[in-house]
C-alpha positions as CSV (number, residue, x, y, z in Angstrom):
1,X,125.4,112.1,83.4
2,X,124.0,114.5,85.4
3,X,126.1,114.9,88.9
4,X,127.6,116.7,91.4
5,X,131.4,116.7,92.7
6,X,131.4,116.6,96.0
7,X,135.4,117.5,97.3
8,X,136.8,116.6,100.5
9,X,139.8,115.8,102.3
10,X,141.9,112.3,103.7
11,X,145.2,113.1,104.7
12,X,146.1,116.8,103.1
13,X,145.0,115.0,99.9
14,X,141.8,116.1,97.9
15,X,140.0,113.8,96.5
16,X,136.5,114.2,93.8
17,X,133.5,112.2,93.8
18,X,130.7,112.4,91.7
19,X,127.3,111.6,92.9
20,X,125.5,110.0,91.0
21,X,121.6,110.6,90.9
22,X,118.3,108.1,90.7
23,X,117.4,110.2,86.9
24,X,121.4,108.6,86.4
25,X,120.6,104.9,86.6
26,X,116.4,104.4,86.3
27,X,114.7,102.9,83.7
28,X,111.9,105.3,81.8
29,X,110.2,102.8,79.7
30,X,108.3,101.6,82.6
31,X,105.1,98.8,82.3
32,X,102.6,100.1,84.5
33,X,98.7,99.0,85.1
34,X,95.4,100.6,85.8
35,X,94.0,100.0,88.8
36,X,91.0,97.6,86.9
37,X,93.3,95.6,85.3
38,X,92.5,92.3,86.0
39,X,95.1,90.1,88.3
40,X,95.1,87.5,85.4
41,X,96.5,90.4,83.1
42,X,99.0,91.9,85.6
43,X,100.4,88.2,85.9
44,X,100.5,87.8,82.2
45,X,102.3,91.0,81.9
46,X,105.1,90.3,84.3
47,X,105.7,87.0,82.9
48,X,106.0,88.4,79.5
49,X,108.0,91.2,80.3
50,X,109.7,89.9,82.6
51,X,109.7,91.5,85.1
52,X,108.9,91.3,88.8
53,X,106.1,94.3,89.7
54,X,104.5,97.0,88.2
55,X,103.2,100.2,89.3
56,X,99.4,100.7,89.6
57,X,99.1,104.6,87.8
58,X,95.7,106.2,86.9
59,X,94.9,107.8,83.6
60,X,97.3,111.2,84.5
61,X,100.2,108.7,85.8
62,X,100.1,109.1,89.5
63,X,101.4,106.2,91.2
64,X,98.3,104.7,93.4
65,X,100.2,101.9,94.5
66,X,103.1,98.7,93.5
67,X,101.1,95.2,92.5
68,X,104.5,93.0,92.9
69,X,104.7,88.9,92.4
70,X,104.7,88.5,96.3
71,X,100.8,90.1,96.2
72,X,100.0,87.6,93.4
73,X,101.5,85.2,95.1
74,X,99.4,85.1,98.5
75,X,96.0,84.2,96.8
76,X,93.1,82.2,97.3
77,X,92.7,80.1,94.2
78,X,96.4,79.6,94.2
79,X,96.0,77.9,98.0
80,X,98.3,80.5,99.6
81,X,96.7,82.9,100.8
82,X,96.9,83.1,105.1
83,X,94.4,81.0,107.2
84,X,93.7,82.2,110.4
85,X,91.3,81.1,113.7
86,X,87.5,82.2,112.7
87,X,87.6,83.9,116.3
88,X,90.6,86.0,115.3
89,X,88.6,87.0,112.2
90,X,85.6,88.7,114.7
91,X,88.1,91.2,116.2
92,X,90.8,91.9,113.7
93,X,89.8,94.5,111.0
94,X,93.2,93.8,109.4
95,X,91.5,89.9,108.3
96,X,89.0,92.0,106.0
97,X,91.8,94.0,104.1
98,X,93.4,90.6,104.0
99,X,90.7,89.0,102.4
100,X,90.3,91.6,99.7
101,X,94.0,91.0,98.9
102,X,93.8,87.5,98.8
103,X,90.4,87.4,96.8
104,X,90.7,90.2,95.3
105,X,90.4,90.3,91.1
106,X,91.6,93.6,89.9
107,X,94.8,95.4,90.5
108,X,93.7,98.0,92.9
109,X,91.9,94.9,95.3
110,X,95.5,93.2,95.8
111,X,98.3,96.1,95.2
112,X,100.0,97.4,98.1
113,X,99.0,100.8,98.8
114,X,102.1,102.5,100.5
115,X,104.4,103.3,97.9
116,X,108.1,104.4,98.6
117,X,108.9,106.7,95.8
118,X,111.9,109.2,95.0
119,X,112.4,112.5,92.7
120,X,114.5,112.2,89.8
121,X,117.2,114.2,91.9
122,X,117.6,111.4,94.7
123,X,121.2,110.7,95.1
124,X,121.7,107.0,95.0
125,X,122.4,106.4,98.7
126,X,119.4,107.4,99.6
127,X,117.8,105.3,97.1
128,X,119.3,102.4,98.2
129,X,118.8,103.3,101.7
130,X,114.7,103.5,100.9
131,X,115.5,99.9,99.4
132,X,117.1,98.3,101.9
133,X,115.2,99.9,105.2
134,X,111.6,99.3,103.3
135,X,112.5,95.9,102.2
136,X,112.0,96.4,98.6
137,X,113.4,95.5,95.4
138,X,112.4,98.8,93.6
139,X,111.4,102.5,94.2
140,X,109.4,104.6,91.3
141,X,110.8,107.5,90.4
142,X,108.3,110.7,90.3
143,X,108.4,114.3,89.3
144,X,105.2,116.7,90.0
145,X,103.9,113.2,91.3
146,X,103.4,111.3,88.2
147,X,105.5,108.5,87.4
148,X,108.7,109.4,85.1
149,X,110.9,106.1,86.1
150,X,111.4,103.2,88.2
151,X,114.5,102.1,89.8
152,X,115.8,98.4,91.0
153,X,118.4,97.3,92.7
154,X,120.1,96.0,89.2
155,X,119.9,99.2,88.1
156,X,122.1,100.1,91.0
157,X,124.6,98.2,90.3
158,X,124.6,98.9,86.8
159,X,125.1,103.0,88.0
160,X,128.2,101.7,90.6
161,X,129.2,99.8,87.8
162,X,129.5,102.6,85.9
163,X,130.5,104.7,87.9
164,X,133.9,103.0,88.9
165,X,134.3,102.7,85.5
166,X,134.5,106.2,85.3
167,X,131.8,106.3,82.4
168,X,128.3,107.7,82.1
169,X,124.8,105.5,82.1
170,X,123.4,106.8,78.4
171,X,119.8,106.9,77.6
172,X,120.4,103.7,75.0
173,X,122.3,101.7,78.0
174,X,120.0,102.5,80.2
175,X,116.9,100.9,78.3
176,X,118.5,98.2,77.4
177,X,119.0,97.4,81.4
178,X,115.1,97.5,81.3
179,X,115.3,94.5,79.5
180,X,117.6,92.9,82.6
């Protein structure tokens, strides 16, 4: 495990804490889509992976955006996409985009486009900070701005797990948390 000790002091007393990093705890055998993949393959792939979103990558591995059940779920031929007034529609730009999402076939017409992503180095409060101020249930994990690893909120808990157990995430625990 790759940390460092932070020391400081309560009381005259010293006390050591290691801080543990996102490359600690993320998974690296990440499912991903291109941004043509069709919705009815993305769908197919979270249900038999199961998993819960995938990042959209090009061919080189940069992250172009998160395709998550929530985008599936808001769709047209499903009944849930939103219905609003047909006046509303004439002056809000934001009803086209919606639209497209909700209609859309391929993964780059309904994935969400703003992606939260950390560096390998993150410290794990910040990661869960991202988590918890964006709402989401996951951050990618870059380096050079390519996609190296993703990282949910099981996986930390797994790494505080660990970590008050006073024992390291290894590579083989850490893929088999994938599977989670």
């Amino acid at each position: 495990m790759d940390t460092d000790t932070l020391n400081f002091e309560s009381n005259g007393v010293e006390k050591r804490a290691e801080r543990m990093r996102a490359r600690d705890v993320m998974t690296t055998q990440v499912v991903t889509v291109l941004p043509d993949t069709s919705v009815r393959e993305v769908a197919r792939m979270l249900l038999i992976n199961r998993i819960s979103a995938v990042p959209v990558v090009d061919t080189e591995g940069r992250i172009l955006g998160m395709l998550s059940e929530g985008d599936l779920m808001r769709r047209a031929e499903a009944g849930t996409d939103e219905h609003h007034s047909w006046w509303l529609s004439l002056v809000a730009d934001q009803r086209v985009e919606a639209f497209v999402k909700s209609h859309g076939l391929h993964a780059k017409d309904v994935m969400t486009r703003e992606v939260v992503s950390v560096s390998e180095d993150a410290p794990l409060e910040e990661v869960a900070t991202l988590l918890e101020r964006h709402r989401i249930k996951r951050v990618p994990v870059v380096r050079d701005g390519k996609l190296v690893g993703i990282v949910s909120r099981a996986n930390l808990l797994h790494g505080l797990g660990a970590w008050r157990a006073g024992t390291a995430a290894s590579g083989v625990d850490r893929e088999s948390r994938a599977t989670i």
